[in-house]
MIGU-952441 format. One record per residue (C-alpha): residue in three letters; y, x negated, z negated. Coordinates in steps of 0.05 Angstrom, whole numbers, plus 5000, padded with zeros to 4 digits. Each point is the difference from the previous one (the first is absolute). Layout:
<dodrens>
ALAYXZ
...
</dodrens>
This chain:
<dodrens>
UNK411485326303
UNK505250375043
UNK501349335034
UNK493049945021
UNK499850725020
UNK506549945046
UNK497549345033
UNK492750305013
UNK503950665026
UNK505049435045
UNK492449755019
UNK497450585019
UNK506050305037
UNK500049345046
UNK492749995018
UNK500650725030
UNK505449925031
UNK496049445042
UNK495550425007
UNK504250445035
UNK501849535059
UNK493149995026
UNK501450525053
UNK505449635010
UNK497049415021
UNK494650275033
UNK505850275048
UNK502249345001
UNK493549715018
UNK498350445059
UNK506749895025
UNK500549285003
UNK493049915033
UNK503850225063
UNK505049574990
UNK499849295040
UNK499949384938
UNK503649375014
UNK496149664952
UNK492849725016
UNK498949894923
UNK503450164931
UNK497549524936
UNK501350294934
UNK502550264964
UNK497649544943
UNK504049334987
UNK494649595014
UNK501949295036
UNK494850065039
UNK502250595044
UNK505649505021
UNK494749515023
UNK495950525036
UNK506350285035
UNK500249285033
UNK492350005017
UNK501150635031
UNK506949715041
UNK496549455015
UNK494550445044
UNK504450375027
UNK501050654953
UNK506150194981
UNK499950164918
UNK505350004943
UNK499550014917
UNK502250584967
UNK500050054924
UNK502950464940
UNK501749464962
UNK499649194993
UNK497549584951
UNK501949294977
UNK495949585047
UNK503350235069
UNK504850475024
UNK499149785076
UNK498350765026
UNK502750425059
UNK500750644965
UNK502249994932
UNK499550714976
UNK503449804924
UNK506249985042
UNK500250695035
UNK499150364928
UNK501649834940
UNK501450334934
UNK497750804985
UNK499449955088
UNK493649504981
UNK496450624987
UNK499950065081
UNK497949365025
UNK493050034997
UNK501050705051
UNK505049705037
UNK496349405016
UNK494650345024
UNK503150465039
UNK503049275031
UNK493649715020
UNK496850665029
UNK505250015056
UNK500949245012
UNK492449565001
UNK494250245036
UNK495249624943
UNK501249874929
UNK496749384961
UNK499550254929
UNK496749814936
UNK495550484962
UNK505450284947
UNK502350325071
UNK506350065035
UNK507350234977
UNK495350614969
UNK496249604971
UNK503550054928
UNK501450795011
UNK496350544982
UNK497850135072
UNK497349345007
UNK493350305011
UNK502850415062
UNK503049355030
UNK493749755047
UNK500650735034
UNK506450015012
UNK500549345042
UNK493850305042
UNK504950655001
UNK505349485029
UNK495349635048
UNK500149374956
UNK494749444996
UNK499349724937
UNK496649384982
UNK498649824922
UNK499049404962
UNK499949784928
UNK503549594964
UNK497250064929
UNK502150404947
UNK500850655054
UNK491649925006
UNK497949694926
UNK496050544973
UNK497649594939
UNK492850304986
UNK497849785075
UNK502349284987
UNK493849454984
UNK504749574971
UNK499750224925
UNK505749414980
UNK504750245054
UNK499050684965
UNK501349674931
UNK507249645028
UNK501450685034
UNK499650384926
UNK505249444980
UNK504250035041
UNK500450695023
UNK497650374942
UNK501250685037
UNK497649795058
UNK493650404975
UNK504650685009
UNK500249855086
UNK492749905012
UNK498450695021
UNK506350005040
UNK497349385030
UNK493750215015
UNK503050555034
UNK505649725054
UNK493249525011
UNK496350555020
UNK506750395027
UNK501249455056
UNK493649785016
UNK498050665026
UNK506550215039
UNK503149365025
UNK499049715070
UNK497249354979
UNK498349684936
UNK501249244980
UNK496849594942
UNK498549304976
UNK501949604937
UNK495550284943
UNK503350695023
UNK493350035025
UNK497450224931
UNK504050654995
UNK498350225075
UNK494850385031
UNK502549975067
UNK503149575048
UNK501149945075
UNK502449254997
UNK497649464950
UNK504349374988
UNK500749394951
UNK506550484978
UNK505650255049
UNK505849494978
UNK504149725049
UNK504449434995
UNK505149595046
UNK496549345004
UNK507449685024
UNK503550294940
UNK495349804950
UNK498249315024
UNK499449304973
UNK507549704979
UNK502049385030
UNK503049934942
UNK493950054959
UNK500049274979
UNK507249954983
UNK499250574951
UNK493949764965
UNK501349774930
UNK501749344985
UNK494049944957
UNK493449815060
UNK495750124945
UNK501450684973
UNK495650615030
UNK505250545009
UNK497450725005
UNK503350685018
UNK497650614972
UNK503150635013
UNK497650644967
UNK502850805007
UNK494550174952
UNK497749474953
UNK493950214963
UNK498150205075
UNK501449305033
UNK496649674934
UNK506549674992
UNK498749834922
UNK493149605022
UNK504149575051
UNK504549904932
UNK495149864956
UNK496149535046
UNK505649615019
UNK503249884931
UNK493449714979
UNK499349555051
UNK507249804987
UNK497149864931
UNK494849615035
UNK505349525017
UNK500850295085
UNK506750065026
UNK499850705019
UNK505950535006
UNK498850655020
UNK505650435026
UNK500150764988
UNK505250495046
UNK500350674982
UNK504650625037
UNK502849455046
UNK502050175075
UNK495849725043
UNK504049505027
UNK500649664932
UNK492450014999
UNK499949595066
UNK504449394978
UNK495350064942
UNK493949925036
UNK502849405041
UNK501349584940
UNK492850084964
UNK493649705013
UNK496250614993
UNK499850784987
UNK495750364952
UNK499150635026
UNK496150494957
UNK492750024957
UNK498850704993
UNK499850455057
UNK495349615052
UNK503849835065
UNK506049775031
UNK506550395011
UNK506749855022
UNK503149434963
UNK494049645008
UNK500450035080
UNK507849854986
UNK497849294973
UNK494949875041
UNK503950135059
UNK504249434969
UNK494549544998
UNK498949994924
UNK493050064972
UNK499050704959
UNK496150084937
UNK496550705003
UNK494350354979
UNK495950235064
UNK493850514977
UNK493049815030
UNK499250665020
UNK505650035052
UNK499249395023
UNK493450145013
UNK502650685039
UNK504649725032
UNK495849495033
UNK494550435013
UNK505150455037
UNK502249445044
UNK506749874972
UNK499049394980
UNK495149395002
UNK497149764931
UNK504349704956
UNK506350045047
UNK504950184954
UNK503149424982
UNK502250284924
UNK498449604930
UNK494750534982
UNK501050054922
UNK498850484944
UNK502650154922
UNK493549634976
UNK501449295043
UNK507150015013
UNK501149404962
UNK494749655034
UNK502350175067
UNK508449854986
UNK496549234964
UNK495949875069
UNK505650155045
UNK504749484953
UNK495549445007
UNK497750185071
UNK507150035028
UNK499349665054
UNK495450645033
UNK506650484994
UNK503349765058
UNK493450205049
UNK498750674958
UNK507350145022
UNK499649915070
UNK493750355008
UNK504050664955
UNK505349985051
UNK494950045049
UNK496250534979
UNK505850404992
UNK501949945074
UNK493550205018
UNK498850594960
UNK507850244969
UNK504649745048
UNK504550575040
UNK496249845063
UNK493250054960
UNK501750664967
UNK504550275055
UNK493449975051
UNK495650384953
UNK505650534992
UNK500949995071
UNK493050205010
UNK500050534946
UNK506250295031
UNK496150145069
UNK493250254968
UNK504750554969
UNK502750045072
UNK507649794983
UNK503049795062
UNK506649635012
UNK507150254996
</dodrens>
């Protein structure tokens, strides 16, 4: 009992004190809007791979932009500003200030995601959006998923059912959720959406199939594709790699594979897990094709990594956004080249694509394709590049 009371006390203590460096920052704030930025845009300060992606869009079109995270996680640690190295230890209390303080006086526009800036997880996240229009900052916001998921908006009851699986408390964010939603929509510069982000959003300036970039020469078809096939021409080999597995439906890709391996196919189906991503691309190049995910409804970024290698993608692709996303003009009827698939026919759809084999090879070409034209860093980096004058960002 008097541990509980000392750490809620600790709690307590820490939250005011936070509190306290409001006027603080709000000097800050008004200070560095006079102050010339050498930065045309900061990305961050979430790990996210595709910041790095976007950074080279925005290169690409003439912006100069840099990363900047807290901290890293396991798939990359390619950013400019890596803010787990300036503090560590009890000093970690500091970063999320100090960081912020950072990007007020060096970009003149920040791309965030919903959960906010390097405020974002303080308690004056809520003041954040008015201090950046204290410091003369644009911001532009985009989703990425779990920062807009406000569960009771969602149609899709079953990705609500993997969500209470694997994120049991997941339920204890929603009205946090629902409120950096609402938070960012109303106070930032320019709002971006796509994916099925679409369902938790009320608002947006910019509709797209989803904001991922990818370098099309990086992730491109090996030459060495055929060398490091396996031996045996007959067996269908398939990738699956899942950060959430009741969310991917990775146990229905199991289950439907093992019993047509029971059927007598030659099937193997490979499963990565916490793997760099650099591991997951020599992966990718030695399977026949990836099996994405059969929950959530559209395509994200290790399906675009694939395709953009020319292998065919299993997926589940919901009606409903198809069907917005071609009545927005986005796309033309069935252009996306993905194995559309669900829970209920997976095994169906893995048996047809066994015995009609010989249709991968075109499927791939046309992913790779579609990639360039609608994910590629010249794709994504022209779109940006428009956004970036309607806010009126100009040039370093």
């Amino acid at each position: 009992m008097v541990t509980l009371f000392i750490k809620t006390l600790k709690t307590f203590i820490a939250f005011y004190l936070q509190i306290l460096f409001l006027p603080f920052l709000i000097l800050l704030s008004l200070i560095s809007r006079s102050i010339k930025k050498t930065v045309d845009i900061g990305l961050g300060p979430h790990p996210l791979i595709n910041n790095i992606y976007h950074k080279r869009a925005l290169l690409a079109y003439g912006y100069k932009a840099e990363t900047f995270v807290q901290e890293v996680y396991f798939i990359t640690e390619d950013f400019d500003i890596r803010g787990d190295k300036w503090l560590n230890g009890k000093l970690r209390f500091f970063l999320s200030y100090a960081l912020f303080i950072w990007s007020i006086f060096r970009y003149k526009c920040l791309y965030l995601y919903f959960n906010g800036g390097s405020l974002g997880g303080t308690p004056l996240a809520e003041f954040e959006p008015y201090l950046y229009k204290l410091a003369g900052i644009k911001v532009v916001v985009m989703p990425y998923g779990a920062d807009v998921q406000d569960l009771t908006r969602t149609p899709n009851l079953f990705f609500r059912h993997t969500m209470s699986i694997d994120y049991p408390n997941y339920r204890l964010m929603q009205v946090q959720i629902a409120n950096q939603v609402s938070r960012w929509t109303k106070n930032a510069d320019y709002v971006i959406s796509g994916c099925d982000w679409v369902d938790y959003m009320y608002h947006w300036n910019r509709l797209m199939l989803g904001h991922f970039s990818i370098d099309t020469s990086y992730w491109s078809p090996s030459c060495s594709d055929q060398e490091n096939q396996h031996k045996d021409v007959n067996k269908l080999k398939i990738l699956h790699a899942p950060n959430h597995r009741n969310v991917k439906g990775t146990q229905f890709f199991i289950d439907a594979i093992n019993s047509l391996k029971e059927d007598g196919y030659n099937i193997e189906l490979v499963i990565l897990e916490r793997v760099p991503n650099y591991q997951v691309k020599e992966v990718i190049a030695s399977v026949d094709i990836v099996a994405d995910q059969l929950v959530v409804g559209w395509y994200a970024m290790f399906a675009l990594e694939a395709m953009s290698m020319g292998k065919p993608v299993i997926c589940y692709l919901r009606d409903d956004l198809e069907s917005l996303y071609t009545q927005a003009g986005l796309i033309t009827e069935n252009e996306v080249p993905i194995i559309n698939s669900n829970p209920l026919k997976i095994k169906s759809t893995i048996e047809q694509v066994y015995k009609e084999r010989h249709l991968l090879v075109d499927i791939g070409q046309k992913s790779r394709e579609f990639v360039i034209k609608h994910h590629s860093i010249d794709s994504i980096g022209r779109i940006l590049s428009e956004i970036n004058q309607t806010i009126g960002l100009n040039h370093i």
